[in-house]
Structure formats: structure tokens, C-alpha cells
N, C-alpha and C positions, 0 to 999 in steps of 0.2 A: 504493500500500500504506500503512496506516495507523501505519507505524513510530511516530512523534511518541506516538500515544494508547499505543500497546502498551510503548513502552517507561517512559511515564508509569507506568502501571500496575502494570508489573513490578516497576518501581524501589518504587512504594508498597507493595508486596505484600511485598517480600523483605526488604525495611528494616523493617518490621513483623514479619515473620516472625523475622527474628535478634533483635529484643529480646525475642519473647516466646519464643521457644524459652529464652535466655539464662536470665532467670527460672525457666523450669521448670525445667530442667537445674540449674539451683543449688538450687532447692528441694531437688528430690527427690535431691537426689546427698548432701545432707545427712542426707535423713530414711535413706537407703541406710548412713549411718552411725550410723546410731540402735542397732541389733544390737551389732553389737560393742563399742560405747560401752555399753550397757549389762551384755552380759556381761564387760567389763575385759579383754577379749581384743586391746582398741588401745591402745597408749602414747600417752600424753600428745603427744608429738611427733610421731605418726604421723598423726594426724588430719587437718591439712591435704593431706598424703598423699593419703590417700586418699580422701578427698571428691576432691581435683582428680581421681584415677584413676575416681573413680564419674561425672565428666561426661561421658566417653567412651561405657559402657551404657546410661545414663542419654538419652542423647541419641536412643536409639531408639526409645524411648515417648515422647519429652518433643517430638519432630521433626512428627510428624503429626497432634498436639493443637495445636501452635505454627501449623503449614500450615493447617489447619482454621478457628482464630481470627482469625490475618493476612487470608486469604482474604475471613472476614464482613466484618471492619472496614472494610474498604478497600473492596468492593464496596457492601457498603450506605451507605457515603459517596458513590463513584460515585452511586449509586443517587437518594438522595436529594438532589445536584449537580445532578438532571436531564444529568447527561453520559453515563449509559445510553443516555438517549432521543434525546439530540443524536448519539452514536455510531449510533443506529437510523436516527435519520433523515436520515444521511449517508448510508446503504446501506448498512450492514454487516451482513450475519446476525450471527446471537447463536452462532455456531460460533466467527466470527472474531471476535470482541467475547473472547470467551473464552480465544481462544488464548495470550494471556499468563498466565492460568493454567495453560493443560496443558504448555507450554513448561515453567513451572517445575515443577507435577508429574512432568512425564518426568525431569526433574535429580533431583526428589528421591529420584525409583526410583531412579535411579542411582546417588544418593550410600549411600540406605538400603540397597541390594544391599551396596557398601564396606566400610557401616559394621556390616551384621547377620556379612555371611560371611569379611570380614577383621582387620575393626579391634577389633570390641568383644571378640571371646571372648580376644584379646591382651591386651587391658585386664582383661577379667575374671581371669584368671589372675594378673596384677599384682596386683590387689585382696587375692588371696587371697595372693601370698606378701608382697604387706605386711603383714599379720596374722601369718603362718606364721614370718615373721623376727623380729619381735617376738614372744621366745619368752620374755625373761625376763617382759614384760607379761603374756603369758600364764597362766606357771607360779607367780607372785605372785598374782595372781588368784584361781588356785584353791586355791593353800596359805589366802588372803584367809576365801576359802569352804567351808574344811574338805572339798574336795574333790580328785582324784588326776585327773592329767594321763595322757592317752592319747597318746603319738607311737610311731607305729608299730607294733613287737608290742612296746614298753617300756609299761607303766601304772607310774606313779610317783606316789609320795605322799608328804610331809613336812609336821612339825609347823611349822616355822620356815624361812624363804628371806631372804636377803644378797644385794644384787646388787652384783659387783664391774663395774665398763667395763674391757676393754681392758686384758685379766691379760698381764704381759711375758712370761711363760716359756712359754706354748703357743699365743700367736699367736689365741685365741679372742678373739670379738670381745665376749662377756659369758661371765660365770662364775659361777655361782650357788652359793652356798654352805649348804646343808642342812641341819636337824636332824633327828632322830627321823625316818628316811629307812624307807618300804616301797617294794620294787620288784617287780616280776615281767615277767619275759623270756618272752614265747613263743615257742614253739621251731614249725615246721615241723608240719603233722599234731596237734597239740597243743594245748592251751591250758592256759597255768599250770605253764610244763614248769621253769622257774627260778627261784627265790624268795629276796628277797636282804632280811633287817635290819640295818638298821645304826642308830649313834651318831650318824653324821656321815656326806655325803656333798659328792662337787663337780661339779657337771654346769659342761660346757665348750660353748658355744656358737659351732659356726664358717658360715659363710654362703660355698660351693662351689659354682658354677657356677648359681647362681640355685634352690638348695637352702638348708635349713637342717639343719644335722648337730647333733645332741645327744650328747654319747659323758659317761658317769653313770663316776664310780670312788668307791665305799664303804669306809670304813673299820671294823675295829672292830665286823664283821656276823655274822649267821649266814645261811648258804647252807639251802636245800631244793631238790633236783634230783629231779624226779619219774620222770625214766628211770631212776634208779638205786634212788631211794625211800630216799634219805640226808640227814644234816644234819650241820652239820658247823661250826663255828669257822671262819670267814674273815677273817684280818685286814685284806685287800686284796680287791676283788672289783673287776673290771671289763667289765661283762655289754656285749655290742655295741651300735656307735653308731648311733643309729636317724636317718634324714630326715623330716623333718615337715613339706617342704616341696614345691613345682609335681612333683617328678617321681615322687611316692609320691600324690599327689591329684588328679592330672587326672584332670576330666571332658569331658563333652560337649562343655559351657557355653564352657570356655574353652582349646577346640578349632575352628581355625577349619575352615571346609566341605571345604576341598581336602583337607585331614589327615582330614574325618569319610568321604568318600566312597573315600580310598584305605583306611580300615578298614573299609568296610565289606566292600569287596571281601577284604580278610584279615586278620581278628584274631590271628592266631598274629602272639607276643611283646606282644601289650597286655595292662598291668597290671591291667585289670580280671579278663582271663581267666586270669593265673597261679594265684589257689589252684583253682579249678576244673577246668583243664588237670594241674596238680599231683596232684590227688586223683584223678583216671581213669590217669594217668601209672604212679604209685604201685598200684593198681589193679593194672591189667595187669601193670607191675613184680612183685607177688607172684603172680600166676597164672603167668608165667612162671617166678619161680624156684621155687614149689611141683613144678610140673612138671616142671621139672630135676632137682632134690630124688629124685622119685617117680624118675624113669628112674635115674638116680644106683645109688638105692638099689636099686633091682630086678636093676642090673648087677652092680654090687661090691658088694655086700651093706651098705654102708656111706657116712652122710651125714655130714659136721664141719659143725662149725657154730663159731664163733672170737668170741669177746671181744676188742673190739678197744681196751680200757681196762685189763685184767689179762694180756692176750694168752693168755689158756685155751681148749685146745682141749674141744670136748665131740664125742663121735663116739655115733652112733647105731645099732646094729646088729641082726641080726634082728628087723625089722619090715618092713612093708609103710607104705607112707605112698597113704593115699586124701582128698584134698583135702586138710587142714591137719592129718587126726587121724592118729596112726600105730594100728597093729591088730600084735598078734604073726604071726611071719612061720609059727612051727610053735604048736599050742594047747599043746602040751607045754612051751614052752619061754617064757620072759618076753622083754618087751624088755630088750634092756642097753642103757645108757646109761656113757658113760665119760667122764671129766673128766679132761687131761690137758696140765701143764706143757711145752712144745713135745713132745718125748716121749716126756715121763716118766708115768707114771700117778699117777693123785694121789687120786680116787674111783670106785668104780663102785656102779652101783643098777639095782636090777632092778626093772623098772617095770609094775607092770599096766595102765595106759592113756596115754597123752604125744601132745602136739600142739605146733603151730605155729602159736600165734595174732600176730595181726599186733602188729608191737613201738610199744613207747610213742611211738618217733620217726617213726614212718608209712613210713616208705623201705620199696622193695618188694622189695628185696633182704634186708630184717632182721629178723627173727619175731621174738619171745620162746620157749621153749622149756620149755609147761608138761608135768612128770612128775609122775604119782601113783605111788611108788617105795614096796613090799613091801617089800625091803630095799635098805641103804647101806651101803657098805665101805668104810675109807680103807685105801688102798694103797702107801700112800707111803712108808711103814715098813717093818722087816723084818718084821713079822705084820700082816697084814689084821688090823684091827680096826672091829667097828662105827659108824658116824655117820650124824649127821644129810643130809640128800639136800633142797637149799631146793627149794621146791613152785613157784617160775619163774626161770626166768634169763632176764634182760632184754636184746632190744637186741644180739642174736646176730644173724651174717654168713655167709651159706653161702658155705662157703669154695669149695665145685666148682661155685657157680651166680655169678659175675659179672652183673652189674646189668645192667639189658638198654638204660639210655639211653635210656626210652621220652618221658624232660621232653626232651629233643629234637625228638620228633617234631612234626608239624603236627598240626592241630584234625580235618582231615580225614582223616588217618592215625588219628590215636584214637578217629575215629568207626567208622572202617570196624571198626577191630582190636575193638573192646568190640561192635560187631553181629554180627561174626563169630563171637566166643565167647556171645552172647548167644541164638546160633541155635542152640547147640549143647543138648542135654541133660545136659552138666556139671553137675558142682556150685558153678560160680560163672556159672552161666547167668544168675540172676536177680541177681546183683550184678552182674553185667556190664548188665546190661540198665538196672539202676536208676543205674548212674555214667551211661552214653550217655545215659540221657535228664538227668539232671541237667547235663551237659557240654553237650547241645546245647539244654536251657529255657536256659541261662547265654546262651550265644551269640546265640539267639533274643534275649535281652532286651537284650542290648547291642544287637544291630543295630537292635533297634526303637526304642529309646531314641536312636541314630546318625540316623535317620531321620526321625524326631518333631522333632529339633533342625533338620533343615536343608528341611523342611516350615515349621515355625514362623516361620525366619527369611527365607521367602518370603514367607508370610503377610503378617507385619511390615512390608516393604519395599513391598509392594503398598496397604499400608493407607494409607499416606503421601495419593497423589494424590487420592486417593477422599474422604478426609476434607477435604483443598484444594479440591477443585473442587464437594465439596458445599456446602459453607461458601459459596461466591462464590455459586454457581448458588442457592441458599436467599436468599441477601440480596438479590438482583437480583429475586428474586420476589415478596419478603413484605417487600417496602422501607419499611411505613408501621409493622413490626414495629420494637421496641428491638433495636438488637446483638447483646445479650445473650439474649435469647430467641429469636432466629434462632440463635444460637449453641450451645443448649440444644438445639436440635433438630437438630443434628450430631454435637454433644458425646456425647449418651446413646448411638446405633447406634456412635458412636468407641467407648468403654468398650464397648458390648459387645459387638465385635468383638475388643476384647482377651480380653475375658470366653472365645471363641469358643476363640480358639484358641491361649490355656491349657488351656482342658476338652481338646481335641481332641488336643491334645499328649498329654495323661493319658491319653485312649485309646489312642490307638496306640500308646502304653505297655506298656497291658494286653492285649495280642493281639488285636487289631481294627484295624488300618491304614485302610481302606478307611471304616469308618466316621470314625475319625479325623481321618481328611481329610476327609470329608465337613462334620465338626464344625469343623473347624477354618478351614473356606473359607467356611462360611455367613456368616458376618461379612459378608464383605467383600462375599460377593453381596447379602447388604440394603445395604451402604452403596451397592451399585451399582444397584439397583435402588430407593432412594429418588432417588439425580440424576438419573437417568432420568423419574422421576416430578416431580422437580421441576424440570428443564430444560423437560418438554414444556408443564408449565405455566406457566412463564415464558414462553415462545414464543408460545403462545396468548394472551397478554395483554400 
């Protein structure tokens, strides 16, 4: 067995291969920090950082250009040694001549399998909460740029920012201190549900469990709450603390395989599906308590509905309630509506039309309560006297319809529950129908998005040996070629097998898996059916 030549070979092949992979992998792990160096979103300090964390992803494009290169150089050295032809005319087919390359091809699947489905999306994820900790970098940056910082449902904005290190009385690890502060909290179902100005503010930066927590307290502001539709003088505000960091931002990328293929199998509780899960949830949640509502009233003549910020009862009587609107229950008589301190009576209004449209905070237990009121009475006194009847009351709780818990349920429970009422001739047949399909396009796109990543990173892994063994099998045959242009003729089918399946990825993106894959594998079947074409010619000559 020809141990001596094979392990010659090996050794020149591999030793080549870790300098120049080394090279690439520091190029491109640099230029990988070129983005956030230019958006100002890296501290100063953090750069080394994460360049080192960028050689880890880096290493998976930068591994099968390196294997490819190694492979030319050393073979077309061989080559032009005449110690091809001296190996030939030892007796050795050009199978076994070769074998020290497919030897390290089969390691480099190996390692690329490691490094696509375990190691890199770990590192990727790194990447990104060293960016995401470096928050005072960030939120300097954009005050820099006259621009407002997005964490979470916080958008935040300031004329001026202070960065303090390592404040002693809260334990945060930066502290930034504000002027001319705009905020706005989104609330659940909403957007723009909390509005906060101020003088001054201090955002507190704590770093928990490989998280970054932002928690904002304004002084000196004025409030706007859109559920209530009020303003108000706030000399303290302290709107909740948001994360901006791995457990509020994971994607695909930097999820390794075993985690992509146990979601694939069940999305229920992943982040990507809560506001879409939430909004079919919420859904259903108000067809149920409408329905409750409806039987309620047809039983006892009488619906409450509760404030659960002034504690007012509002009671609803002689009506019929059909889907959200209520209708008079006799045409003789109006709706009454009564507004009452636990229970004391405090207004009543006699309403020619009132419904139950869904309340500013989305919860499906909580309508609004609009009345078009004939007349208004206040009762509260010893003579009714007339008053004004406000034309909605916001963000009201039926008090005989408890929440039905439907954010509980599974993705396939809220599939079935929204097809069921979907099938129905109701009047929330087509709203049922239009959340189930938006509920299951959501899920559809993450699974296909779950899928495309762990196709890719097959891809990937496979492209390694093929570009290796192209590279040797090219030099061995066109030996009287420069390096470099045997090299050129690997190099190009390499990129565009990347080219491949990127595009390919994108498809099966877009609902077409099947072509996707198809797009996505082409690559590597030219790279395989160029060595094939250039092994047979090699042989024959």
C-alpha cells in the first residue's frame, strides 16, 4: 500500500489548506464587520469581539474555497514533479492516486456537517448579542443621527445621551442619561397605545441571562394613553422594561438543526408565532364572549359590562344583542343602558342603537361599549336631572363572560376552533376564516423558512469535497496550465454554487420547496459533474 506517497500528500494538502482557509476566514470575518462599524451599532471595544466570533461562520464559506485552492496547488506541483506519472507508473490507478484527497474530503463533510448544524448558528447568535449588549453604543449612535431606537414595543428618542459605567445604586451595568426624551410603549393589539414626554430621562442597562434588559424612568413628562384617550402631567413615569437581546430575536440562523427540526415538528410557544397565535387567540376570545353576552342577555334580560380602572358598572337591558350590535328587544320601547357605582345608580340613557366593538387593548374578553343615546339622566341625586351620555366607553369586561384562555391553547386547536366557526354561516364566519388562514400562511412561512435553513446547511457541507477534489482532479489534468487558472476554473462553478443555493433558499421561502431544492442542489450537481468530466479526462491521458 502506498502509505509513504498518500501520507506525503495529505500532509501537503492540509498544511496548505489551514493557511489559506486562515487568511480567508480573517479577511472576510473582518469585512462581516464592516455593517455595524458603519452603522455605530459596535463599540469601540467590541470589535475585536466580534471579528474573533465572525471566524466561527465565516469558516463555512471561507473552508471549501481554502479545500478547493490547497487541492490545485499541491497537485499541480505533484503534477509538474512528474511524481503523478512516477505514482502511475508504479501501478496505481488514478482512484488510488486520489485517495488522499477524498480521505480529507470525507473529514471535511464531517467537520462542515459540525460546523453548518452545530457550531456556527451558536456563534451566530453570539454575534448578534454582542451588538445587542452594547446598547449604550447603540442608542449614542442614533441620538448621533437624529434618529429613535426600536427595543422591543419601546421606540425611544432623545435630543442629548450621557453614558454613565457601572451606576452603584441599581446594579446596571451602563446608564444613560437623556434629554428632550420621546417614548412610546406599545401595548398588546395596538400600536402607539402609551406616549411619554419628558425633560429628562435614565435608561438602566442590565445584561440577565444572556439578555439585554433596558427599563426607561422619565421625569418631568406628559403621558398620552390611547385606551383611555387622556393626557395628563406625569412627574415620574416608568413604562416597562423591554429585552433587546438573543431571547426576543432569535432566528433560524442562529438556531442550531436539532432545535430547527424539533420546531418544526411544533411551533406552539415560539416567538415568532406569538403575535399571530395572539391575534386568532383574541379572535375566538371575543366570538366566545359575544356569544355568552347574546345567551346572557336572552336569559336574564341583562348584560354588565365593568370598568376595571373606575370600577363602574354599566348594565345593558332590553335589547337583543346579534353579533356585536344590540337591536331593541320590544320596537316600543328603547335600549336602556345604566351606569352604576357598585350599586348605586349614577346615569341612565336611553339609546337608539349600541354595540360592542372590539376594545383598544384587543383582549377578547373586553369590547368598548358604543351608544347612540336619545336621552341621558343623572340619577345620582335626589331629582333625575338631564346629562350628557359619552358616545364610547373604552376597554369594558363582561362581567358574566370570563375569558375563555384561548392564548393557551395549541396552533392546532386554533386551527380547528377558527375552521369550525369558519364553516359556519355566522356572522364572524369570514373573520374566522381570514385569522385561520393568516394563522396558518404564519406557520407555513416559518416552517418553510425552518426548512430552507437546514437544506442550505446541507448544501454547504457537501460543497466542501467537491470543490477539493475538483481542484486536484483539474491540476492533474491541465498540469502545463498556471495554478491560478486551473484555479479559476473551480473557483467560478464554487461561487456559483453559493450563488445556487442562496437563490434556492429564497424559494422555498416563497412556497415552492420542491423547486427550491431543486435550485439549491444544482450547484453542486455541476460541481459534480465537471470532476467527473475532468477525472475521465485525466485518465485518458
Amino acid at each position: 500500500m502506498p502509505w509513504i506517497l498518500w501520507r506525503h500528500l495529505a500532509f501537503e494538502v492540509v498544511k496548505v489548506l489551514m493557511l489559506t482557509a486562515s487568511v480567508i476566514v480573517v479577511v472576510v470575518a473582518f469585512g462581516a464587520a464592516i455593517k455595524p462599524l458603519a452603522d455605530n451599532s459596535l463599540g469601540a471595544g467590541s470589535v475585536m469581539k466580534y471579528v474573533g466570533l465572525a471566524m466561527i461562520p465565516m469558516l463555512q464559506f471561507a473552508l471549501p474555497f481554502a479545500a478547493g485552492f490547497a487541492a490545485t496547488i499541491v497537485m499541480h506541483r505533484f503534477a509538474n514533479d512528474n511524481e503523478l506519472v512516477a505514482m502511475a507508473a508504479s501501478g496505481l490507478k488514478h482512484r488510488v492516486i486520489l485517495a488522499p484527497l477524498a480521505m480529507i474530503g470525507g473529514v471535511s463533510v464531517v467537520l462542515m456537517l459540525w460546523l453548518v448544524h452545530a457550531l456556527v448558528p451558536q456563534f451566530w447568535g453570539l454575534m448578534r448579542d454582542t451588538v445587542a449588549q452594547d446598547a449604550a453604543a447603540v442608542f449614542v449612535a442614533a441620538v448621533d443621527r437624529g434618529e429613535a431606537l426600536d427595543a422591543g414595543d419601546l421606540t425611544l428618542y432623545a435630543d442629548r445621551v450621557e453614558v454613565e459605567q457601572a451606576p452603584a445604586d441599581t446594579g446596571a451595568v451602563q446608564r444613560l442619561r437623556l434629554t428632550g426624551v420621546a417614548a412610546v410603549q406599545k401595548a398588546k393589539g395596538t400600536s402607539g397605545s402609551a406616549e411619554f414626554l419628558g425633560e429628562s430621562a435614565v435608561v438602566d442597562v442590565h445584561h440577565r441571562d444572556g439578555t439585554t434588559v433596558m427599563k426607561l424612568s422619565m421625569n418631568n413628562g406628559t403621558g398620552f394613553r390611547a385606551s383611555e384617550g387622556t393626557v395628563a402631567y406625569i412627574p415620574h413615569a416608568a413604562p416597562d422594561a423591554v429585552e433587546i437581546g438573543r431571547a426576543s430575536e432569535r432566528d433560524a440562523r442562529s438556531t442550531s438543526t436539532i432545535e430547527l427540526m424539533r420546531l418544526l415538528s411544533n411551533l406552539d410557544g415560539e416567538v415568532a408565532m406569538q403575535d399571530s397565535v395572539s391575534k386568532a387567540a383574541n379572535m375566538l376570545e371575543r366570538v366566545d364572549s359575544l356569544q355568552c353576552a347574546q345567551q346572557t342577555l336572552a336569559t336574564t334580560g341583562t348584560i354588565t359590562l365593568l370598568d376595571d380602572v373606575t370600577r363602574r358598572r354599566y348594565q345593558v337591558q332590553d335589547a337583543v344583542l346579534t353579533g356585536d350590535n344590540f337591536s331593541a328587544l320590544n320596537s316600543s320601547k328603547p335600549i336602556r343602558v345604566s351606569e352604576l357605582d357598585g350599586t348605586r345608580p349614577m346615569r341612565r340613557a336611553n339609546a337608539t342603537t349600541a354595540s360592542l366593538p372590539v376594545a383598544s387593548g384587543g383582549q377578547g374578553n373586553r369590547v368598548d361599549l358604543a351608544v347612540v343615546a336619545a336621552s341621558a339622566m343623572d340619577v345620582a341625586g335626589s331629582e333625575p336631572m338631564p346629562t350628557r351620555w359619552p358616545p364610547r366607553l373604552r376597554d369594558l369586561r363582561l362581567v358574566e363572560c370570563p375569558s375563555t384562555q384561548r392564548s393557551s391553547s395549541s396552533i392546532a386547536e386554533l386551527l380547528a376552533a377558527l375552521d369550525e366557526l369558519s364553516a359556519t354561516a355566522g356572522a364572524n364566519a369570514t373573520q374566522a376564516a381570514s385569522a385561520a388562514h393568516t394563522l396558518r400562511s404564519r406557520q407555513h412561512s416559518i416552517e418553510r423558512d425552518l426548512r430552507s435553513n437546514i437544506f442550505q446547511r446541507a448544501a454547504l457541507a457537501v460543497s466542501a469535497p467537491l470543490v477539493l477534489l475538483l481542484g486536484g482532479v483539474l491540476a492533474a489534468w491541465r498540469r502545463d496550465s498556471l495554478p491560478l487558472t486551473i484555479y479559476l476554473l473551480a473557483f467560478l462553478p464554487a461561487i456559483l454554487n453559493m450563488v445556487t443555493i442562496a437563490g434556492g433558499q429564497q424559494v422555498m421561502r416563497s412556497e415552492a420547496d420542491g423547486l427550491g431544492v431543486l435550485i439549491m442542489w444544482s450547484g453542486n450537481a455541476l460541481l459534480g459533474v465537471l470532476l467527473w468530466f475532468a477525472y475521465r479526462e485525466w485518465a485518458r491521458h
